[in-house]
N, CA, C and O atoms as CSV, one atom per row, in Angstrom:
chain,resi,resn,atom,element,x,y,z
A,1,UNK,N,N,-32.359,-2.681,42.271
A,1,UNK,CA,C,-32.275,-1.456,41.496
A,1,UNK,C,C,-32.113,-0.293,42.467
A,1,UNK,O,O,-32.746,-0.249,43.522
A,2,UNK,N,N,-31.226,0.674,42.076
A,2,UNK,CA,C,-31.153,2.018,42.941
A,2,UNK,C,C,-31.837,3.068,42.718
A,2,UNK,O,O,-32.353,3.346,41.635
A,3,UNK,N,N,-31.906,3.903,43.998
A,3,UNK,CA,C,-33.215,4.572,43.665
A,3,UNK,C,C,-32.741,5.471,42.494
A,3,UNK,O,O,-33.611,5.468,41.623
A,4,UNK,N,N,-31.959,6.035,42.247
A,4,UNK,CA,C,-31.724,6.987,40.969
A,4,UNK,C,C,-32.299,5.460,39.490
A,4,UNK,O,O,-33.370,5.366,38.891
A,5,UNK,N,N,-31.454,4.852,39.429
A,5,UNK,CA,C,-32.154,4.232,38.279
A,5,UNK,C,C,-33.547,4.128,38.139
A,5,UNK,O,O,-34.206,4.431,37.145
A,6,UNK,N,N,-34.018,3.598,39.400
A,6,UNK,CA,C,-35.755,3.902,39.389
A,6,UNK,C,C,-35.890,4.985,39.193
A,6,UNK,O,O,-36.637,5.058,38.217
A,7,UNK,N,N,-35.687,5.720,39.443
A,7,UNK,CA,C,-35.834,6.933,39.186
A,7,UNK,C,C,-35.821,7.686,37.672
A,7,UNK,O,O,-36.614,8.527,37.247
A,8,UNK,N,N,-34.780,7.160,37.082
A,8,UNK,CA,C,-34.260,7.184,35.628
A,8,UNK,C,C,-35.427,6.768,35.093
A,8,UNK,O,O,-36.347,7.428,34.610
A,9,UNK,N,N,-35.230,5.046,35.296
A,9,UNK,CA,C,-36.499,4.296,34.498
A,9,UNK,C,C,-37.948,5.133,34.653
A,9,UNK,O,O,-38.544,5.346,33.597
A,10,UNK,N,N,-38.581,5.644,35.954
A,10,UNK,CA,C,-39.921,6.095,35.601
A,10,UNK,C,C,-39.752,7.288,34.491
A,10,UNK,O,O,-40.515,7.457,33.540
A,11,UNK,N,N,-38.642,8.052,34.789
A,11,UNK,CA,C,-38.725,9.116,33.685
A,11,UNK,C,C,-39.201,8.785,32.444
A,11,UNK,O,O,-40.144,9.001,31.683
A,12,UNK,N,N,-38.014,8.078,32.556
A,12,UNK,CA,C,-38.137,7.306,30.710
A,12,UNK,C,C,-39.305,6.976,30.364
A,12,UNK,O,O,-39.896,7.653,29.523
A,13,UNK,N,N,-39.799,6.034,30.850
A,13,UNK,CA,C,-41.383,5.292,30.673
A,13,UNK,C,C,-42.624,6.330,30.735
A,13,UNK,O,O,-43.789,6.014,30.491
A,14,UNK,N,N,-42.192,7.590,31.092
A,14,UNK,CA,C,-43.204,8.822,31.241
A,14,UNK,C,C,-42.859,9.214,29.946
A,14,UNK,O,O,-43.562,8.988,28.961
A,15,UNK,N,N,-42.147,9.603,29.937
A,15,UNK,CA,C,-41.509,9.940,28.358
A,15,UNK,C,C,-41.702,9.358,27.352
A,15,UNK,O,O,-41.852,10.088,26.372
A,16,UNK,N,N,-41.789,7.839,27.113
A,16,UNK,CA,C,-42.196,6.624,26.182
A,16,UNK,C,C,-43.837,7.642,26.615
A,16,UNK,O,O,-43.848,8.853,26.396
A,17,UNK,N,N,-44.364,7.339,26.871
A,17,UNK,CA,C,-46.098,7.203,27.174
A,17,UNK,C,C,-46.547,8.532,26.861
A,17,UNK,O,O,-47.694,8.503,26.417
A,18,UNK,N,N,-45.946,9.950,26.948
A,18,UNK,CA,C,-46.292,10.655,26.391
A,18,UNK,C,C,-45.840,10.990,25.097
A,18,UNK,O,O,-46.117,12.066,24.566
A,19,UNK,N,N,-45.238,10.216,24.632
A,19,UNK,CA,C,-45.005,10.045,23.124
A,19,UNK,C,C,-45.853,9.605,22.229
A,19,UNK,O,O,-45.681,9.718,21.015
A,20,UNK,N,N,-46.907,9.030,22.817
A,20,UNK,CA,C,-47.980,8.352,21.472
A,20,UNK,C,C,-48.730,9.518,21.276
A,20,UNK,O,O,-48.679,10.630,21.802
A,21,UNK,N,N,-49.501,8.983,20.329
A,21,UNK,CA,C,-49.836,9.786,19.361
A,21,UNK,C,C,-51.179,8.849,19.720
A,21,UNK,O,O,-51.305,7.752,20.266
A,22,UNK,N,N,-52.250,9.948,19.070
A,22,UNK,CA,C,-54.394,9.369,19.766
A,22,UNK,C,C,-53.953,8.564,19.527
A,22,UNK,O,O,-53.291,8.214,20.503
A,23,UNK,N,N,-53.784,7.544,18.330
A,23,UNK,CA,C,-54.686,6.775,17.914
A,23,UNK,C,C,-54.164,5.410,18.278
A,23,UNK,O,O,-54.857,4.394,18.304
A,24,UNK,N,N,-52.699,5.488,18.597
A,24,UNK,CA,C,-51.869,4.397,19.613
A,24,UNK,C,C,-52.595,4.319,20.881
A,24,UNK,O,O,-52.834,3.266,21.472
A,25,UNK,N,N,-53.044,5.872,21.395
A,25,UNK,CA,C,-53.274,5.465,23.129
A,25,UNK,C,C,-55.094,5.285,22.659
A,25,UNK,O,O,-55.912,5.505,23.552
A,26,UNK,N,N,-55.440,5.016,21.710
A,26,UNK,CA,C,-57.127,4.628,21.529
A,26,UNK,C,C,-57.122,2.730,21.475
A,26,UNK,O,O,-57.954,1.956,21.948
A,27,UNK,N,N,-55.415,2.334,20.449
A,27,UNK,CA,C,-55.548,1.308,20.260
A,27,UNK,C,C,-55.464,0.628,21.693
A,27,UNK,O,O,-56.074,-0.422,21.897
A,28,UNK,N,N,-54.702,1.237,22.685
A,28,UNK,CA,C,-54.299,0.533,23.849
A,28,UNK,C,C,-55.286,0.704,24.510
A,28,UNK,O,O,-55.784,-0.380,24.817
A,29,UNK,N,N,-56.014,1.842,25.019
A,29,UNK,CA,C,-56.833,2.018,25.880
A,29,UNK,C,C,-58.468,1.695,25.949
A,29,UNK,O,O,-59.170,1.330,26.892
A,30,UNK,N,N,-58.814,2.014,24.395
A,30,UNK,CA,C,-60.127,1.946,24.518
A,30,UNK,C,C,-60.619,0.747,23.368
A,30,UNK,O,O,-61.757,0.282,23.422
A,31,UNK,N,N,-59.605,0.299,22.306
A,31,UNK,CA,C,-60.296,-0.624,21.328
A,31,UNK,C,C,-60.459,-2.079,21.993
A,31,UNK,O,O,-61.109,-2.828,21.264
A,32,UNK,N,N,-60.161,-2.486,22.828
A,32,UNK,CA,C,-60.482,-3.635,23.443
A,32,UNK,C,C,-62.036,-3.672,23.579
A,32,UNK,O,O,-62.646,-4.724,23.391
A,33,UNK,N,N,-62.708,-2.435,23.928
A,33,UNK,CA,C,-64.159,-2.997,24.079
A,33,UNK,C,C,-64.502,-2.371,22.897
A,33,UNK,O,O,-65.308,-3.006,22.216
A,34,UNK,N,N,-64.081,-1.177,22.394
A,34,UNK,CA,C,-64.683,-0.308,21.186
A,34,UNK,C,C,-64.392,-0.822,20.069
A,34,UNK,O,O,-65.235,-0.571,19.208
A,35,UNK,N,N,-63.309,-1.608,19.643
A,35,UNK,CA,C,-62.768,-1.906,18.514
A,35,UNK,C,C,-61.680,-1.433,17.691
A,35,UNK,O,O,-61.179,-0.436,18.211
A,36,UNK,N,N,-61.374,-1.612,17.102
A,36,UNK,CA,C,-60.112,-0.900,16.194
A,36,UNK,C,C,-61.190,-0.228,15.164
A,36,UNK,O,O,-60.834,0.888,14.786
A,37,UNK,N,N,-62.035,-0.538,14.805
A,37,UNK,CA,C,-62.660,0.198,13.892
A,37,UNK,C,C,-63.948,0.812,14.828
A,37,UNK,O,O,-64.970,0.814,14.141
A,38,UNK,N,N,-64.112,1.176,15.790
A,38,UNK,CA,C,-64.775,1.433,16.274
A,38,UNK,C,C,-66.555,0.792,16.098
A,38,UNK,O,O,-67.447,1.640,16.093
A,39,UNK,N,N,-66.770,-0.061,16.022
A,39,UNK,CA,C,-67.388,-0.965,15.705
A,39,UNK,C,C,-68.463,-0.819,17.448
A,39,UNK,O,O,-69.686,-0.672,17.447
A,40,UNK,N,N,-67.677,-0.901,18.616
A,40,UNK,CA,C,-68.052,-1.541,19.540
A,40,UNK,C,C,-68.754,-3.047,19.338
A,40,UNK,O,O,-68.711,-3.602,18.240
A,41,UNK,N,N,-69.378,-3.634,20.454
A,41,UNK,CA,C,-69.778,-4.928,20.749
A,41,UNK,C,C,-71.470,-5.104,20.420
A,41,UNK,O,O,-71.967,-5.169,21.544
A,42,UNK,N,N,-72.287,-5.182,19.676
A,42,UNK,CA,C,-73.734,-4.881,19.949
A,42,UNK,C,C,-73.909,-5.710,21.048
A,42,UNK,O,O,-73.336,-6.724,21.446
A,43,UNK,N,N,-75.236,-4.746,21.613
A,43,UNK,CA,C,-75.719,-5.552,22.793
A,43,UNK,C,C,-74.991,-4.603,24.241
A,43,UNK,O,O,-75.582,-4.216,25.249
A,44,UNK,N,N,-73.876,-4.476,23.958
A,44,UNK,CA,C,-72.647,-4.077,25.390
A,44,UNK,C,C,-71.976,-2.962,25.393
A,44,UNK,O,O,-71.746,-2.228,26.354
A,45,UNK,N,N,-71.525,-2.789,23.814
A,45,UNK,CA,C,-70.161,-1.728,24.188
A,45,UNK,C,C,-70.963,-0.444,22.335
A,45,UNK,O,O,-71.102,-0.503,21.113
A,46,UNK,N,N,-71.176,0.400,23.449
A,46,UNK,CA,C,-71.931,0.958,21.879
A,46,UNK,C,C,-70.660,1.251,20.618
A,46,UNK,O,O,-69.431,1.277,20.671
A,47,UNK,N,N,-71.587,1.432,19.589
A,47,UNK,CA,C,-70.370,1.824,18.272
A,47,UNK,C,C,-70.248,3.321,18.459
A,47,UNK,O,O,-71.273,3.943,18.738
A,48,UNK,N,N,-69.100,3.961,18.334
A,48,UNK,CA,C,-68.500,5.183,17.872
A,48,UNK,C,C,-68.739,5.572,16.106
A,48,UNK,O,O,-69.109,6.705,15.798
A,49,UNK,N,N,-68.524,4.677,15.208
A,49,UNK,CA,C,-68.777,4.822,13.937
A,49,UNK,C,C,-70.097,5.755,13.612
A,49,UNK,O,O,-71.197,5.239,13.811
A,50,UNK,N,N,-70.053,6.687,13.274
A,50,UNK,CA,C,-71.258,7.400,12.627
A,50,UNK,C,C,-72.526,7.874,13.799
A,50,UNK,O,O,-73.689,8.181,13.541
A,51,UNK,N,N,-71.806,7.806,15.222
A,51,UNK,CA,C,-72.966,7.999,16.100
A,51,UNK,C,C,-71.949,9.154,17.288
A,51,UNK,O,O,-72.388,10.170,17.827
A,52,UNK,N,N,-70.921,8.738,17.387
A,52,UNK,CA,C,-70.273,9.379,18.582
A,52,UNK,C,C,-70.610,10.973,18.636
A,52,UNK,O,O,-70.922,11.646,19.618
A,53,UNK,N,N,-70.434,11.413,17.127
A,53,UNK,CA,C,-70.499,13.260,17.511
A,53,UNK,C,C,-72.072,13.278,18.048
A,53,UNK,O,O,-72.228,14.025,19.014
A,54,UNK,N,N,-73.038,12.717,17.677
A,54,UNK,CA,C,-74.539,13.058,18.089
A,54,UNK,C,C,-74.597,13.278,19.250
A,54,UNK,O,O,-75.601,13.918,19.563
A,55,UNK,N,N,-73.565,12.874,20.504
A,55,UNK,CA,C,-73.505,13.463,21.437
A,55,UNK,C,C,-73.476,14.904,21.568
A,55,UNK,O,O,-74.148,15.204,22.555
A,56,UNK,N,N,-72.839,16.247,20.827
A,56,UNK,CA,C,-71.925,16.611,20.949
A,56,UNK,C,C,-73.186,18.019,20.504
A,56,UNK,O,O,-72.872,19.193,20.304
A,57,UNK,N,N,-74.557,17.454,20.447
A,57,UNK,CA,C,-75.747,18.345,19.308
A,57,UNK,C,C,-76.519,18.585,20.796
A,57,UNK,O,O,-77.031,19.704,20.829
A,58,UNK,N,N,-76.691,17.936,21.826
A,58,UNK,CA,C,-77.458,18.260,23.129
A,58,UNK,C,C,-77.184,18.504,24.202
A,58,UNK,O,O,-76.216,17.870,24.621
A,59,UNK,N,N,-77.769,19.384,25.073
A,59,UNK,CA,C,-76.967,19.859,26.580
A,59,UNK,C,C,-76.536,18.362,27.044
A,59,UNK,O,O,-77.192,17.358,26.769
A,60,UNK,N,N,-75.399,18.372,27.749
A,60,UNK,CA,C,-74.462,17.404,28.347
A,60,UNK,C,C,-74.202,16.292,27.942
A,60,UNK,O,O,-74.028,15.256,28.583
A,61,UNK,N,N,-74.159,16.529,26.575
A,61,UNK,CA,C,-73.528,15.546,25.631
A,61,UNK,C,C,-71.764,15.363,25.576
A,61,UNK,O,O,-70.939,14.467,25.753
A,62,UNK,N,N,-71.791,16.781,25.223
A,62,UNK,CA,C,-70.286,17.146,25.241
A,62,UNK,C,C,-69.464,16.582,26.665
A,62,UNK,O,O,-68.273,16.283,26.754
A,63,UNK,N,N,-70.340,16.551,27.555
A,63,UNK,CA,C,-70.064,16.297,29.225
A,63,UNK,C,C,-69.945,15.057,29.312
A,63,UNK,O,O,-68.792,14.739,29.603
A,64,UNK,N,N,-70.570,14.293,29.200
A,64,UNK,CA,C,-71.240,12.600,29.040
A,64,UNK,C,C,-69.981,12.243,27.823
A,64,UNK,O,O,-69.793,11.030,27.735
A,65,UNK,N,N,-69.390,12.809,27.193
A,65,UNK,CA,C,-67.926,11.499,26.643
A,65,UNK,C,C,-67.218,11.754,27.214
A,65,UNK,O,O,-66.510,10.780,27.469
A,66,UNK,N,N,-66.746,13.053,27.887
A,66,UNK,CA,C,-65.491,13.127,28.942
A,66,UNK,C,C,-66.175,12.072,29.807
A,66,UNK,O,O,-65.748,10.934,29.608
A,67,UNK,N,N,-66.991,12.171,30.581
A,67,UNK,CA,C,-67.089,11.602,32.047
A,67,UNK,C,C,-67.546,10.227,32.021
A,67,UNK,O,O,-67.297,9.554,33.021
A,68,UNK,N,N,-68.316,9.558,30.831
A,68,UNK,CA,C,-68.197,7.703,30.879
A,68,UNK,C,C,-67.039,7.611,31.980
A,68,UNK,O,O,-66.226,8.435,32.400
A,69,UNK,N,N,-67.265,6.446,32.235
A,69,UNK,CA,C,-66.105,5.790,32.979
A,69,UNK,C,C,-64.612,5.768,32.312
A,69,UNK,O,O,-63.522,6.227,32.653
A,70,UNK,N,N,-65.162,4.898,31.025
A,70,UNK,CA,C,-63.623,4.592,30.513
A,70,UNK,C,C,-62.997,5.544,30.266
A,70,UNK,O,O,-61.767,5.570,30.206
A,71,UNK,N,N,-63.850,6.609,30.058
A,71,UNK,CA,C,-63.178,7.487,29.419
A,71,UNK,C,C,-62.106,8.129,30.781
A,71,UNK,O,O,-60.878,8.215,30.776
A,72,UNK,N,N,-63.051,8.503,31.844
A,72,UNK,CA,C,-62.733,9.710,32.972
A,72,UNK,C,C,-61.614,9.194,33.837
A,72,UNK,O,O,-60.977,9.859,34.653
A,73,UNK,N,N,-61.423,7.627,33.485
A,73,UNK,CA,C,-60.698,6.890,34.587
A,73,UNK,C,C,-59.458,5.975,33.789
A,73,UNK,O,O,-58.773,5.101,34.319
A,74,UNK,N,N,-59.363,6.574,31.973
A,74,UNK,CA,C,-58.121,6.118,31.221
A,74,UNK,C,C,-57.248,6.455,32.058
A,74,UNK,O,O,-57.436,7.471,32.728
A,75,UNK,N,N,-55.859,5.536,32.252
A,75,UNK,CA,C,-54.883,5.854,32.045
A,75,UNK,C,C,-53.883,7.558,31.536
A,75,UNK,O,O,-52.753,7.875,31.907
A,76,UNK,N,N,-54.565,8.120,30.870
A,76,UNK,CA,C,-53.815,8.520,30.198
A,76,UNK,C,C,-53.812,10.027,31.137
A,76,UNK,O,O,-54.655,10.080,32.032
A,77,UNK,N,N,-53.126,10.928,30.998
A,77,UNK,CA,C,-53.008,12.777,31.464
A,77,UNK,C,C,-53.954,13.497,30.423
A,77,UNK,O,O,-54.264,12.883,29.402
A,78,UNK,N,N,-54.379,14.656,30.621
A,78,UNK,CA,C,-55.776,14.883,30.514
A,78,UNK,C,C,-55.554,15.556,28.816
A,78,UNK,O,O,-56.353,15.605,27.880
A,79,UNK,N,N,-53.833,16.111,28.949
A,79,UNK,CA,C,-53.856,16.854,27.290
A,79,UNK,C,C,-54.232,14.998,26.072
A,79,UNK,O,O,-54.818,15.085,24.993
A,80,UNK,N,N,-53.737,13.648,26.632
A,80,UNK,CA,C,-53.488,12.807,25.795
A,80,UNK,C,C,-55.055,12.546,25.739
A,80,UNK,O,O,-55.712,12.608,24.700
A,81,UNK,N,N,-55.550,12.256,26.958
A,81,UNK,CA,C,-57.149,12.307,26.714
A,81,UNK,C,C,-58.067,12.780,26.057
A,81,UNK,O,O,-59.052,12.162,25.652
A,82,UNK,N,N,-57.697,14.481,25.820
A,82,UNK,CA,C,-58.339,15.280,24.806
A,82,UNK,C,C,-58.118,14.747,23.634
A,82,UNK,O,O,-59.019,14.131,23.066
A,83,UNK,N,N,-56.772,14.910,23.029
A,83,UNK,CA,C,-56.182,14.045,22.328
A,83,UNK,C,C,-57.089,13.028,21.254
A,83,UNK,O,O,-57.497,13.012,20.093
A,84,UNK,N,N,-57.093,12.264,22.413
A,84,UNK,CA,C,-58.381,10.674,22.031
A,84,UNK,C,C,-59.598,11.304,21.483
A,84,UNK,O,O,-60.112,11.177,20.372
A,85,UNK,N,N,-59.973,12.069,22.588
A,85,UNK,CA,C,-61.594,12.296,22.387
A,85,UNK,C,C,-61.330,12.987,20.884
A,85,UNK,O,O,-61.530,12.226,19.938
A,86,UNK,N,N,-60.876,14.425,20.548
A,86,UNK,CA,C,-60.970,14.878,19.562
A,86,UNK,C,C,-60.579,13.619,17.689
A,86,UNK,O,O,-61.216,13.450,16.649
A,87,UNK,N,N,-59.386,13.138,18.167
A,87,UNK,CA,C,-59.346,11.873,17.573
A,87,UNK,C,C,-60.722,10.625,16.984
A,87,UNK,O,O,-60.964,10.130,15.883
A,88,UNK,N,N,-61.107,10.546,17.800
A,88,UNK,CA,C,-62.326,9.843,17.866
A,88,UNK,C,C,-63.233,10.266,17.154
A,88,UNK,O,O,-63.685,9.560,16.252
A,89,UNK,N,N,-63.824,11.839,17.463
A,89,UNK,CA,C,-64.793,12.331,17.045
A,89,UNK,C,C,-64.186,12.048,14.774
A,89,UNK,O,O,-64.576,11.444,13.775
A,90,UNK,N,N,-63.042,13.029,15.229
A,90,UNK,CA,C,-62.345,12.964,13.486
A,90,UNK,C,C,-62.913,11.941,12.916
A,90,UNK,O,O,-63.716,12.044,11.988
A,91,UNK,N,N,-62.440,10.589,13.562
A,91,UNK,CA,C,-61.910,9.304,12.904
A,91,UNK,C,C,-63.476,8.303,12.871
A,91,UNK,O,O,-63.759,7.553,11.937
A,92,UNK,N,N,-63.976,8.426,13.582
A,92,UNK,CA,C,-65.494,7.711,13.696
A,92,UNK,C,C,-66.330,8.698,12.990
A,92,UNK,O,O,-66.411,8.503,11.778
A,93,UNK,N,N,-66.867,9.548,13.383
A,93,UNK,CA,C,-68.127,10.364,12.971
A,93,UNK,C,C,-67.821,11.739,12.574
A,93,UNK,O,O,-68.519,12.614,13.087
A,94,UNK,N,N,-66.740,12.147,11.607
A,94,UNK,CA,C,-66.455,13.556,11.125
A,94,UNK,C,C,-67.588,14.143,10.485
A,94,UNK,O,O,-67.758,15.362,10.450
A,95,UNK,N,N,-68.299,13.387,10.024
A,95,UNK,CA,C,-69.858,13.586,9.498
A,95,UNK,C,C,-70.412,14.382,10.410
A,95,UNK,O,O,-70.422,15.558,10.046
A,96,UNK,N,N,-71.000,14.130,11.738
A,96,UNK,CA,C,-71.406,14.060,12.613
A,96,UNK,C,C,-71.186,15.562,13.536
A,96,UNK,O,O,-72.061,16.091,14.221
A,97,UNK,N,N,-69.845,16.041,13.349
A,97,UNK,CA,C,-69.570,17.043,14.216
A,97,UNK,C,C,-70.028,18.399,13.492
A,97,UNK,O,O,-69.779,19.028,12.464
A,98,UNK,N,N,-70.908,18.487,14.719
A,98,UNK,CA,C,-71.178,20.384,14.511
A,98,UNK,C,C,-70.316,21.004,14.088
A,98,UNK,O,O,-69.133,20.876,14.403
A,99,UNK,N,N,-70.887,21.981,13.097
A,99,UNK,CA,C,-70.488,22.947,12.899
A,99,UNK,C,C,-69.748,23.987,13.962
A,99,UNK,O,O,-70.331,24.054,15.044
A,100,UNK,N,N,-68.755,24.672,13.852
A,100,UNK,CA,C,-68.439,25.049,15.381
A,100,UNK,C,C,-67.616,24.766,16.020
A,100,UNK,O,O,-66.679,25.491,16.357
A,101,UNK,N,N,-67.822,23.540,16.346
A,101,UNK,CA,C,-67.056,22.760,17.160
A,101,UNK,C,C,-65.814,22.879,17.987
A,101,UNK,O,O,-64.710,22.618,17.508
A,102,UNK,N,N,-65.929,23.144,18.825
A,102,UNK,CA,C,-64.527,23.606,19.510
A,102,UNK,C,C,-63.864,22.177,20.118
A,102,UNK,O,O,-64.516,21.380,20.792
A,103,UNK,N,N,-62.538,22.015,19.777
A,103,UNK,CA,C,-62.249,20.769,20.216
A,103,UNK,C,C,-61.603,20.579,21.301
A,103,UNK,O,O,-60.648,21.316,21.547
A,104,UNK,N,N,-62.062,19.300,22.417
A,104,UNK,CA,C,-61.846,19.413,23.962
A,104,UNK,C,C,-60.179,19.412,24.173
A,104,UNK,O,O,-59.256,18.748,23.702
A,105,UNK,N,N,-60.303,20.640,25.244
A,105,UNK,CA,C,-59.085,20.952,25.965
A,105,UNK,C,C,-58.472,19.977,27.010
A,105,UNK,O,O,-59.041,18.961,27.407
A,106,UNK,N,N,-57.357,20.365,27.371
A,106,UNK,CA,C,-56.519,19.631,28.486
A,106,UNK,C,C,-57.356,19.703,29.663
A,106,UNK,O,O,-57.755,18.774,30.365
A,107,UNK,N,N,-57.618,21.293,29.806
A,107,UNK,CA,C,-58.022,21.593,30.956
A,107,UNK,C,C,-59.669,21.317,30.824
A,107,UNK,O,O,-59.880,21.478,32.026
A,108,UNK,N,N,-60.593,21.113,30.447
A,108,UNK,CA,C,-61.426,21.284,30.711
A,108,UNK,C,C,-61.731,19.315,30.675
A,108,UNK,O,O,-62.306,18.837,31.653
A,109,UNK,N,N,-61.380,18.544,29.735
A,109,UNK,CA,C,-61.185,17.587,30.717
A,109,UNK,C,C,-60.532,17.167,31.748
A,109,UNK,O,O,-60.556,15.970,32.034
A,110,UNK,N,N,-60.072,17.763,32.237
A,110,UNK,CA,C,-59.398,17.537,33.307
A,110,UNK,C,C,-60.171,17.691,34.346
A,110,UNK,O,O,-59.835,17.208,35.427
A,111,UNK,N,N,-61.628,18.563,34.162
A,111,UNK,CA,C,-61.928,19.562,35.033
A,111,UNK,C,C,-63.401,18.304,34.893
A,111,UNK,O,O,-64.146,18.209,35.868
A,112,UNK,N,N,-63.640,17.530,33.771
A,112,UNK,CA,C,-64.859,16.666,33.625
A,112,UNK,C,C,-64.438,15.312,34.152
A,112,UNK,O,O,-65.337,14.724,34.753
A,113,UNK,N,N,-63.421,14.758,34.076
A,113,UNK,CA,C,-63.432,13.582,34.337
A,113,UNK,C,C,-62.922,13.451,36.160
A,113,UNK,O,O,-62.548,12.456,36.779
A,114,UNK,N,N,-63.039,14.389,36.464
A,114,UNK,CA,C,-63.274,14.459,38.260
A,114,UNK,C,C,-64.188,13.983,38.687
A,114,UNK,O,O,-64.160,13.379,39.759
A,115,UNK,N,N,-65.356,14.136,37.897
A,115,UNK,CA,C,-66.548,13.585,38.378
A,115,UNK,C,C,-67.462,12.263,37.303
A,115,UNK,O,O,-68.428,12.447,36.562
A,116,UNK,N,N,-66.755,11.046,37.575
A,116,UNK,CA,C,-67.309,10.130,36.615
A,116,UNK,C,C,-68.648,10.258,36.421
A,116,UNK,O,O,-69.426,10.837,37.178
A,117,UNK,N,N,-68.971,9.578,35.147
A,117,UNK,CA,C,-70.576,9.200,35.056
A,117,UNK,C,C,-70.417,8.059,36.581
A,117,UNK,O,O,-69.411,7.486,37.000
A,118,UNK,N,N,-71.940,8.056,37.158
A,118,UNK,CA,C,-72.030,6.616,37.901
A,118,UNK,C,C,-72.964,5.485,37.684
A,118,UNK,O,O,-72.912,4.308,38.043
A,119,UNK,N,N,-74.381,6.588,36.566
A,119,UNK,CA,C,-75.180,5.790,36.288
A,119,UNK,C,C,-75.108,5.861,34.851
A,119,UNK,O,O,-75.749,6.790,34.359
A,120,UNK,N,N,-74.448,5.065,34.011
A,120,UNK,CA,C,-74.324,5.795,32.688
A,120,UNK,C,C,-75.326,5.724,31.734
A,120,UNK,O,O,-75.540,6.550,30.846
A,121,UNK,N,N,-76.229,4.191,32.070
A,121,UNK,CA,C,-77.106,3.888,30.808
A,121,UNK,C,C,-78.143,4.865,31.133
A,121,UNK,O,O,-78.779,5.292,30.170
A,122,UNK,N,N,-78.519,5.415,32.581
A,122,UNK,CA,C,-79.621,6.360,32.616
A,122,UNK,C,C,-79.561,7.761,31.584
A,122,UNK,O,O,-80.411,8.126,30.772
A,123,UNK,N,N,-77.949,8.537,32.002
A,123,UNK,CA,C,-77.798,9.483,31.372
A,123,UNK,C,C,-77.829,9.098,29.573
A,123,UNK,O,O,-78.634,9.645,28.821
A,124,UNK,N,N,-76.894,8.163,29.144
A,124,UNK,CA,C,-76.800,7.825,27.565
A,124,UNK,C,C,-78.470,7.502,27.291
A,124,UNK,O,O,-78.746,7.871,26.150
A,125,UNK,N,N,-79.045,7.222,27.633
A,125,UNK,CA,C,-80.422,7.050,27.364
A,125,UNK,C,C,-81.226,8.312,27.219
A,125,UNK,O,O,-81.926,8.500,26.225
A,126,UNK,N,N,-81.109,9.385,28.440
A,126,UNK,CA,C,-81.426,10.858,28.670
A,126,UNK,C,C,-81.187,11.523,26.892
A,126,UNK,O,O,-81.852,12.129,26.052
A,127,UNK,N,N,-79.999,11.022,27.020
A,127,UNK,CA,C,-79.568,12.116,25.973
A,127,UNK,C,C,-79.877,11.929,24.523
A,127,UNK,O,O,-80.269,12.775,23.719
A,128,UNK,N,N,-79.531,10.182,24.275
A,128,UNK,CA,C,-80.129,9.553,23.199
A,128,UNK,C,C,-81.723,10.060,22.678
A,128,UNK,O,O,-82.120,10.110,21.514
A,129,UNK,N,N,-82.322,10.338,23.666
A,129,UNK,CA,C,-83.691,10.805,23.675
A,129,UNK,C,C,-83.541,11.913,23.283
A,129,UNK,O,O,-84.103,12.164,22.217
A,130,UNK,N,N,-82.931,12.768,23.792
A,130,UNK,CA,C,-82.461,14.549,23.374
A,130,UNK,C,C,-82.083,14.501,21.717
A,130,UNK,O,O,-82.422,15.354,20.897
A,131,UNK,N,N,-81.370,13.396,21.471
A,131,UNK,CA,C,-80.484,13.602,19.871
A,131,UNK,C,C,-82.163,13.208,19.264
A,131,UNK,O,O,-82.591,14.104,18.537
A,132,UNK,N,N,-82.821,12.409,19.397
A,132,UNK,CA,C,-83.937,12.235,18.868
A,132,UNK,C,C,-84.862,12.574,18.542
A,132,UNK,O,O,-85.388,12.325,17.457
A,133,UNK,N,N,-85.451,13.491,19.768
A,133,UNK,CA,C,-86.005,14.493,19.751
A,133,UNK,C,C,-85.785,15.508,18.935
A,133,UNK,O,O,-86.801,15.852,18.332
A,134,UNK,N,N,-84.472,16.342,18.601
A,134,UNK,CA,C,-83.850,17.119,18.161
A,134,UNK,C,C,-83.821,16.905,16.190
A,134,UNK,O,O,-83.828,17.705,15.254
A,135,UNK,N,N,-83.796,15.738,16.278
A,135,UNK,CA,C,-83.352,15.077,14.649
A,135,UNK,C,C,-85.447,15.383,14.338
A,135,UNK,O,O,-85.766,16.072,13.369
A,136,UNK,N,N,-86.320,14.918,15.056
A,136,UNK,CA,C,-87.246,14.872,14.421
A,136,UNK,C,C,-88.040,16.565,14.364
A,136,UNK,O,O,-89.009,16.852,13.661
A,137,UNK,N,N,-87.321,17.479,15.285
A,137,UNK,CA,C,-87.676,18.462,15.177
A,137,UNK,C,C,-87.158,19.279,13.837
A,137,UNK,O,O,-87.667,20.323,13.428
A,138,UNK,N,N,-86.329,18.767,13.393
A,138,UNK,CA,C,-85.532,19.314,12.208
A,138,UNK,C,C,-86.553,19.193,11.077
A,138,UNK,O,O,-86.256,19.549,9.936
C-alpha cells in the first residue's frame, strides 16, 4: 500500500469512527462488561441501571465516572466520550440525575481522564458511602 492510500484509508476510518452515535460507541466499548442493558456482571462489573447518576449527588462523583479506567482509557476522543457518559446517565438512570445537571463537556473530560482512577474500589466505596450517607440524611 502507498503512503497516500494509507493515508486516505486512516482518514476514512477516522471519519467512519467519528460517525457513531453514544450508543453504538457504548455498544462497542463498554457493553461487553456493562451489558447492553446495562445490567453489569454482579459480583464484578457494577450495574449502571438505576444507580449510575447517584454518582453525580456527591463531591467527586461527577469526577470518579470520567476517570474509572474504562472509562478514561476508551478508545474513543473526548467530545464522543462525553457523548457516552451523558448517554448513559439518559439511558440507565434518567431518574437519578439532579436537578441541574450540566452535561459533561469535551473539554472537561478531556481534562479528567488524564488522570485515571488507580485505586477504584477504594474511591467507589468512598463515595458509595457519601450517596448513603446523603439519602439517609434526607
Amino acid at each position: 500500500m502507498t503512503r497516500a492510500a494509507l493515508a486516505a484509508a486512516v482518514v476514512l476510518a477516522a471519519g467512519v469512527a467519528a460517525a457513531y452515535t453514544p450508543d453504538v460507541d457504548y455498544a462497542l466499548e463498554c457493553q461487553g462488561c456493562h451489558r447492553a442493558d446495562g445490567a453489569g456482571t454482579p459480583g464484578t462489573i457494577p450495574t449502571l441501571r438505576g444507580a449510575v447518576a447517584r454518582f453525580l449527588t456527591v463531591d467527586g462523583g461527577r469526577e470518579y465516572l470520567a476517570r474509572v479506567p474504562g472509562v478514561a482509557q476508551a478508545p474513543l476522543d473526548d467530545v464522543a466520550l462525553a457523548a457516552v457518559l451523558n448517554w448513559m446517565l439518559a439511558r440507565f438512570d434518567p431518574a437519578g440525575v439532579p436537578a441541574g445537571f450540566a452535561p459533561y463537556t469535551a473539554a472537561e473530560v478531556g481534562r479528567l481522564r488524564t488522570r485515571p482512577l488507580v485505586d477504584v474500589a477504594t474511591e467507589r466505596t468512598r463515595l458509595l458511602h457519601a450517596v448513603a450517607r446523603d439519602a439517609t440524611a434526607r
